[in-house]
C-alpha positions as CSV (number, residue, x, y, z in Angstrom):
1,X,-5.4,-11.3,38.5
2,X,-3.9,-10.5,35.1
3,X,-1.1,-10.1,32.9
4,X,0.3,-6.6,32.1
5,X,1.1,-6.9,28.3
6,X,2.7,-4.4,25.9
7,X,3.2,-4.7,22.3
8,X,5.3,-2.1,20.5
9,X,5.3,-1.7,16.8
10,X,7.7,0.6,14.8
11,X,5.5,2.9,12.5
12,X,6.6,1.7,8.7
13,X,10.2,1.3,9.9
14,X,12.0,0.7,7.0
15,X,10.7,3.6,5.6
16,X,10.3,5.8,8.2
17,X,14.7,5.1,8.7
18,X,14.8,5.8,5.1
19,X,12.5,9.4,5.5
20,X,15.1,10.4,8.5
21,X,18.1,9.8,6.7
22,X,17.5,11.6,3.9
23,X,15.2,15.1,4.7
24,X,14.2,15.0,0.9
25,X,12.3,11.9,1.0
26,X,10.4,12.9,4.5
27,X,6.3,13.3,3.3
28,X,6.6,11.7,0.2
29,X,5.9,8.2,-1.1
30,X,9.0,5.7,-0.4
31,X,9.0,1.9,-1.2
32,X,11.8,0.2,0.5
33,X,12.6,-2.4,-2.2
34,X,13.8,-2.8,-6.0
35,X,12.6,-0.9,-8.3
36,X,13.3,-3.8,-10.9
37,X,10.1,-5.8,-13.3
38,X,11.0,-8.7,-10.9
39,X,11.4,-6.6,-7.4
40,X,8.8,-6.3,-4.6
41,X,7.9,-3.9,-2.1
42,X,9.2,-4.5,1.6
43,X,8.0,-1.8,3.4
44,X,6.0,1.5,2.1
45,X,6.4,4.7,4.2
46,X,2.2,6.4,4.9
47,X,2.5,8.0,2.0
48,X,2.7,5.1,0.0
49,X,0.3,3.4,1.4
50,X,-2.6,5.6,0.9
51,X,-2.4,4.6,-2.7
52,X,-2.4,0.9,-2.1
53,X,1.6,-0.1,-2.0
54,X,2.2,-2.3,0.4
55,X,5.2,-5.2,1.2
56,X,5.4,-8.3,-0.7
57,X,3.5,-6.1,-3.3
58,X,5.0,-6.8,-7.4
59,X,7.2,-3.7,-7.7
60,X,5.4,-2.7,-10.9
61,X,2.1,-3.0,-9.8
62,X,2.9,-0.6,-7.2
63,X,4.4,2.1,-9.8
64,X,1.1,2.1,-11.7
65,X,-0.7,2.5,-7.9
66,X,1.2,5.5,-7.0
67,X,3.8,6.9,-10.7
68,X,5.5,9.3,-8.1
69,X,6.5,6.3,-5.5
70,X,10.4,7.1,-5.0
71,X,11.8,3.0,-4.8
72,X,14.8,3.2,-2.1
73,X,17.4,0.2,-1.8
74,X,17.0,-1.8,1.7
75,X,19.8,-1.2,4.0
76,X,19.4,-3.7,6.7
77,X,22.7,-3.5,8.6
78,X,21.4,0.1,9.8
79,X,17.9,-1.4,10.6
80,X,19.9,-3.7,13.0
81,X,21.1,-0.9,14.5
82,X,18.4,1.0,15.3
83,X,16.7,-2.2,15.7
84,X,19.1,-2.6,18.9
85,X,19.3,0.7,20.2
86,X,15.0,-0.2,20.6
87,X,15.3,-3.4,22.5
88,X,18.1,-1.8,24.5
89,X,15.2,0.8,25.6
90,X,13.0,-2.5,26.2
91,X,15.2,-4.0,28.5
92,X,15.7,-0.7,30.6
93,X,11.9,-1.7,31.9
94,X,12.0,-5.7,32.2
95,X,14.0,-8.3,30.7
96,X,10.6,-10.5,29.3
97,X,10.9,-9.3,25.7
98,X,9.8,-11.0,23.0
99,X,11.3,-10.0,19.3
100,X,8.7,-10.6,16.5
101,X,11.0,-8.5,14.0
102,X,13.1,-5.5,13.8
103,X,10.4,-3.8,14.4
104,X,7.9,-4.9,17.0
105,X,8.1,-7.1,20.3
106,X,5.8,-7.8,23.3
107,X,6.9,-6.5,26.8
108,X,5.4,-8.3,30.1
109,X,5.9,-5.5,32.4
110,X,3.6,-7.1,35.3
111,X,6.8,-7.5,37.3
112,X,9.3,-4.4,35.8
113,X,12.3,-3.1,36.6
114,X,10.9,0.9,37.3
115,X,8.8,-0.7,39.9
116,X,5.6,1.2,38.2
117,X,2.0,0.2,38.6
118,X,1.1,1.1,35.4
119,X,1.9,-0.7,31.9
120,X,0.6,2.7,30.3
121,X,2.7,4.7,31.8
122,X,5.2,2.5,30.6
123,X,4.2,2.6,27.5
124,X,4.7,6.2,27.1
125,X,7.6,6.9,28.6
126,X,8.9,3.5,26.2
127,X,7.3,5.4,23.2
128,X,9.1,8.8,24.1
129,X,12.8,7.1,25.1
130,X,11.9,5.7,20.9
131,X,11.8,9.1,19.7
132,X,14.4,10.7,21.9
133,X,16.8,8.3,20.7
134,X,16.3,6.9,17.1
135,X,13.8,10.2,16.0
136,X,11.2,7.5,15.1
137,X,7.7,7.0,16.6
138,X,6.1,3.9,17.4
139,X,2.5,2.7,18.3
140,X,1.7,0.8,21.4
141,X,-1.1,-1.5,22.3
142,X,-1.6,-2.9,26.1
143,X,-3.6,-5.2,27.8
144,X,-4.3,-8.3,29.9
145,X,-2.8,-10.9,27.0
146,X,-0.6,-11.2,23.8
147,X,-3.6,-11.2,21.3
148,X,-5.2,-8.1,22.6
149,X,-2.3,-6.2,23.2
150,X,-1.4,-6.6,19.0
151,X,-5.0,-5.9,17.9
152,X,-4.7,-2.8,20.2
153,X,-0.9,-1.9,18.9
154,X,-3.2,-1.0,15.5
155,X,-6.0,1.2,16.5
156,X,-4.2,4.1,16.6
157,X,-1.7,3.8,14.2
158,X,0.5,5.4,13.5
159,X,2.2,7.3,16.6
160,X,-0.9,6.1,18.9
161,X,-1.4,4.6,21.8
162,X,-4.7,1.7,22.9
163,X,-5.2,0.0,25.9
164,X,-7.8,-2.6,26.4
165,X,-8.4,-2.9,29.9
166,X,-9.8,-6.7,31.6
167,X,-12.9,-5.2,32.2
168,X,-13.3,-4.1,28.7
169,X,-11.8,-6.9,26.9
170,X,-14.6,-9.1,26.1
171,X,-17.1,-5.9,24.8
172,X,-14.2,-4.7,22.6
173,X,-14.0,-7.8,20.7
174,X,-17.8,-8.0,20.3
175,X,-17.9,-5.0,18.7
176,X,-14.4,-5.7,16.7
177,X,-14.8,-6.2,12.9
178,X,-13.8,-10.3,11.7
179,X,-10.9,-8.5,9.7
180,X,-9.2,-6.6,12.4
181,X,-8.6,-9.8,14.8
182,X,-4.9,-10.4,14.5
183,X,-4.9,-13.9,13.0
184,X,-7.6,-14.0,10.4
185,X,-6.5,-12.9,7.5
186,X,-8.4,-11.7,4.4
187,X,-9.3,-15.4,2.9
188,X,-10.9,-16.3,6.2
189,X,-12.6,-13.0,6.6
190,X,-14.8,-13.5,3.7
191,X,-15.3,-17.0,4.6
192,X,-16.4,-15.8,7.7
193,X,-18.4,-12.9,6.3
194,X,-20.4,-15.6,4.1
195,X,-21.4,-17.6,6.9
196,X,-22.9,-14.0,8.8
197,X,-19.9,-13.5,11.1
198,X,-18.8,-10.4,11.0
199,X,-18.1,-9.3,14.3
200,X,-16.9,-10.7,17.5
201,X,-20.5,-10.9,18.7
202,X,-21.0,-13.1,15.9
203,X,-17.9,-14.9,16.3
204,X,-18.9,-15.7,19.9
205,X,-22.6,-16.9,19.0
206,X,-20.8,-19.8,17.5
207,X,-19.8,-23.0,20.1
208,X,-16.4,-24.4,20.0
209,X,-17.3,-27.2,18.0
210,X,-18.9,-25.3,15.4
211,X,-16.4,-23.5,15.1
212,X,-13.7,-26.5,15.1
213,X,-16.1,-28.0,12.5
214,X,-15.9,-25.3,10.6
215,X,-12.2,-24.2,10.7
216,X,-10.3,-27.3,12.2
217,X,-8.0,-26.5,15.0
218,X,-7.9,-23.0,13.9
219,X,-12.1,-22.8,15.2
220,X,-11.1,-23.7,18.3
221,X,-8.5,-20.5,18.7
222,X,-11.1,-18.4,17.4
223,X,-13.2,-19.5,20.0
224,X,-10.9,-18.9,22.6
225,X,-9.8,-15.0,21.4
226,X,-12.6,-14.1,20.9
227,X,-13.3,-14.5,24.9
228,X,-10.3,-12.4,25.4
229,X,-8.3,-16.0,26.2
230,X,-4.8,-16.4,25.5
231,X,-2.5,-18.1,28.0
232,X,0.6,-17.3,25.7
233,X,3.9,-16.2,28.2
234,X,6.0,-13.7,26.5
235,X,9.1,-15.7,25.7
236,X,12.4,-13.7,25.7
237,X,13.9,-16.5,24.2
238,X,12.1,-17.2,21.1
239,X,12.6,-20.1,19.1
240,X,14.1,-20.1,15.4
241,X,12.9,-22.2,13.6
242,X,14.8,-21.8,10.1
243,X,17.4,-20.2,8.6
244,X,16.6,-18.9,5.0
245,X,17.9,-16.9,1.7
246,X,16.3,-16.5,-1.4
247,X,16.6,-14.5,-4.5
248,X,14.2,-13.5,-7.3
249,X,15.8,-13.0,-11.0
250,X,15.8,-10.1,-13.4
251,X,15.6,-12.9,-16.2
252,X,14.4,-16.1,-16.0
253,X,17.3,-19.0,-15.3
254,X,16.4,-21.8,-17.7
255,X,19.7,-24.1,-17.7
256,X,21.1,-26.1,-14.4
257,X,24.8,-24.2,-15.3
258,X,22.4,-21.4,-14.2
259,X,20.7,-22.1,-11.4
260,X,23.6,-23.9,-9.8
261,X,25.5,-20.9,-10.1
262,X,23.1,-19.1,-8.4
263,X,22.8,-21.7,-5.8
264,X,25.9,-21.7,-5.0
265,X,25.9,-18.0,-3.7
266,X,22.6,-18.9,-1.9
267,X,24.4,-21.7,0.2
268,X,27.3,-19.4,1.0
269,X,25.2,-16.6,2.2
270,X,22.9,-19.5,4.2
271,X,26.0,-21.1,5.4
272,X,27.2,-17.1,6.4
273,X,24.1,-16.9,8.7
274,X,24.2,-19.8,10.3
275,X,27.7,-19.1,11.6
276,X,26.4,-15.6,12.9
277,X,23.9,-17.0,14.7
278,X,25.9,-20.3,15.7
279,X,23.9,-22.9,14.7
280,X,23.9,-25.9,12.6
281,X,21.0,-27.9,10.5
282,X,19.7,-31.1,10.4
283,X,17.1,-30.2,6.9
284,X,17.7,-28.3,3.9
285,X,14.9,-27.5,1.7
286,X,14.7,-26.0,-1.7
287,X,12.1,-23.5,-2.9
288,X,11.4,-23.2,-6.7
289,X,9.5,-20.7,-8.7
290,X,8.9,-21.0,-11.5
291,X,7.5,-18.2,-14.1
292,X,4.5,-18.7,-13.8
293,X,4.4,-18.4,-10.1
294,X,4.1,-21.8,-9.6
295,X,5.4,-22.5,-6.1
296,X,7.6,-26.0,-5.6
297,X,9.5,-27.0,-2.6
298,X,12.0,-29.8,-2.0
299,X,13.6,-30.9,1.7
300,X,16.3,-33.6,2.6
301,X,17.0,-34.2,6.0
302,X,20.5,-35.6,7.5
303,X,21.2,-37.3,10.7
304,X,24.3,-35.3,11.8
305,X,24.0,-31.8,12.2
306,X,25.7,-29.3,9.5
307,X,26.9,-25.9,8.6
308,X,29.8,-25.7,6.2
309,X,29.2,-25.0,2.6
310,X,30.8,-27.9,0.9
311,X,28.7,-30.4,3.5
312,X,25.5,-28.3,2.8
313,X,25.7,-27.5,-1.3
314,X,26.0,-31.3,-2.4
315,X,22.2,-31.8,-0.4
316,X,21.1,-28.8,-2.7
317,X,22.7,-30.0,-6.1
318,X,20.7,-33.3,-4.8
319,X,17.6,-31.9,-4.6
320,X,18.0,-29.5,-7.8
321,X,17.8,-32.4,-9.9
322,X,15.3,-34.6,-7.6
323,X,12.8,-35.8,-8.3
324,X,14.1,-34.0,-11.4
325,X,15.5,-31.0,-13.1
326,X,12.5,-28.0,-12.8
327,X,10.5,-28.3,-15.9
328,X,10.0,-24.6,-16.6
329,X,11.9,-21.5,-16.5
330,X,12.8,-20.0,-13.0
331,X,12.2,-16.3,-11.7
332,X,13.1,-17.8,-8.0
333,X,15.4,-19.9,-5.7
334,X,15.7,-20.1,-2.1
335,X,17.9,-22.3,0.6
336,X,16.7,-23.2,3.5
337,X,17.9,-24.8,6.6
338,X,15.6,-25.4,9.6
339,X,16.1,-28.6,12.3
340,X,18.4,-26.9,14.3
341,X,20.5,-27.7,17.1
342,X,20.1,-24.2,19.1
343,X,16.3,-24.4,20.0
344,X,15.8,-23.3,23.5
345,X,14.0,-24.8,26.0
346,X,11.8,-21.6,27.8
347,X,10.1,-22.4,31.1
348,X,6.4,-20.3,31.0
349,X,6.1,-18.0,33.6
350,X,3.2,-16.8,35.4
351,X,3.6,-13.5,36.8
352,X,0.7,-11.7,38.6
353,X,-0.5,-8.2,39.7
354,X,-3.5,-6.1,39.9
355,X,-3.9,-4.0,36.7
């Protein structure tokens, strides 16, 4: 008895938006991003990325990876869009959909509204409704459980399509490489890899204690996904847990007239998006960094709930100058709010059918 599980991922969908918009970027390098010394990468169409450029990447360090990369600004209102126009195809099939981002979600189509045995099937005909309607492909990956269904949603990238079956589950991880289990990410990989593991099978030679030894509470996941277990329900209703805005600098703010100015707009625009979303905030939190990369962060938390600017900038002021002024120059500042009063309470579901 087992779950049927899709996840869907956009293929580079920033870009890819950007490359259908405009014909004359289509099969050439694109970063979504700024351009700027101070800018990053925050998405890189295929093109980019076989030189390397990738998000959260320095902007600079990806010009000298690819000189011809073609830097285009971000427009996220028409990301929303298309964004919607996807889950709207989502929902034609069931209503369990779980957002990640813009771009991906998982789909528990055990019970569906097509009344169709199979979640590959679904898949495709999810895939093709994408590409009839936005002109944009998308990779699917579908099995028995959250976890495998993301670690297949990359096999075939881009424009592919994976399913791990139950029967299959447990030899495909075996044979699965330490770095391609959604999860463990590069630091832990080469832990990992020093310690001999570097497949499932090695992975799953280890007992859940050696593992929680070695890794903490993390060990004990590991031990778990790596047996193709993952209880997870798909939650349509996923919980936010923060609100945030931030903003890197072309030049370095080194004065509080500065950086209060530029607070300022950062509580607005906070302030903006918590109205959109209707919610309020129990705990602000500043993030500071400084030139050097250095990475602070302070928080103050209220008792009443808030969400208009002159209740929320005073806390910031507060903690710009607490436990004191920053010490060094500043390339970043970001508001945060998280605490807040619309969290959801999601009943798990378990929904049954034969494969």
């Amino acid at each position: 008895m087992h779950r049927k599980i899709i996840h869907i991922d956009m293929d580079a969908f920033y870009a890819s938006v950007e490359q259908r918009d405009d014909p004359e970027l289509r099969g050439k390098p694109v970063a979504v991003g700024w351009g700027s010394k101070r800018g990053v990468v925050a998405a890189a169409s295929y093109e980019a990325r076989k030189y390397g450029v990738r998000s959260a990447l320095p902007s600079m360090t990806a010009k000298r990876l690819c000189p011809e990369l073609i830097f285009v600004r971000p427009r996220f209102d028409v990301y929303k869009k298309v964004s919607n126009q996807i889950r709207e195809i989502f929902f034609e099939y069931t209503d369990l959909v779980e957002p990640l981002s813009l771009d991906e979600a998982y789909l528990d189509v055990t019970h569906n509204k097509k009344g169709l045995d199979s979640a590959t099937k679904i898949a495709r005909e999810i895939r093709a409704r994408i590409l009839e309607t936005t002109d944009l492909t998308a990779s699917a990956g579908i099995s028995i459980n959250k976890f495998l269904a993301k670690v297949a949603s990359d096999i075939n990238k881009p424009n592919g399509i994976t399913l791990i079956p139950p029967d299959r589950a447990e030899t495909f991880l075996e044979k699965l490489p330490i770095e391609k289990f959604f999860g463990i990410g590069k630091k832990t990989a080469e832990k990992m890899k020093k310690m001999g593991l570097r497949t499932g099978a090695d992975l799953k030679g280890w007992s859940e204690l050696e593992l929680a030894l070695k890794f903490g509470k993390m060990g004990r996941h590991y031990y778990k996904i790596v047996r193709a277990r993952d209880e997870r329900q798909v939650k349509p209703d996923r919980l936010r847990k923060s609100v945030g805005i931030e903003n890197t600098f072309s030049d370095d703010l080194e004065t509080a007239e500065e950086m209060l100015v530029e607070l300022q707009k950062l509580t607005e625009k906070l302030c903006g998006r918590l109205h959109r979303i209707t919610t309020k905030t129990r705990t602000i939190t500043l993030k500071i960094k400084y030139h050097d990369f250095e990475l602070k962060t302070r928080s103050k938390s209220q008792n009443s709930f808030l969400d208009q600017e002159e209740d929320i900038f005073p806390i910031v002021e507060h903690l710009l100058f607490h436990p004191e002024l920053p010490v060094k120059a500043v390339r970043l500042l970001g508001v945060y709010a998280s605490n807040l009063d619309n969290l959801l309470d999601d009943t798990p579901r378990q929904l049954t059918l034969e494969f």
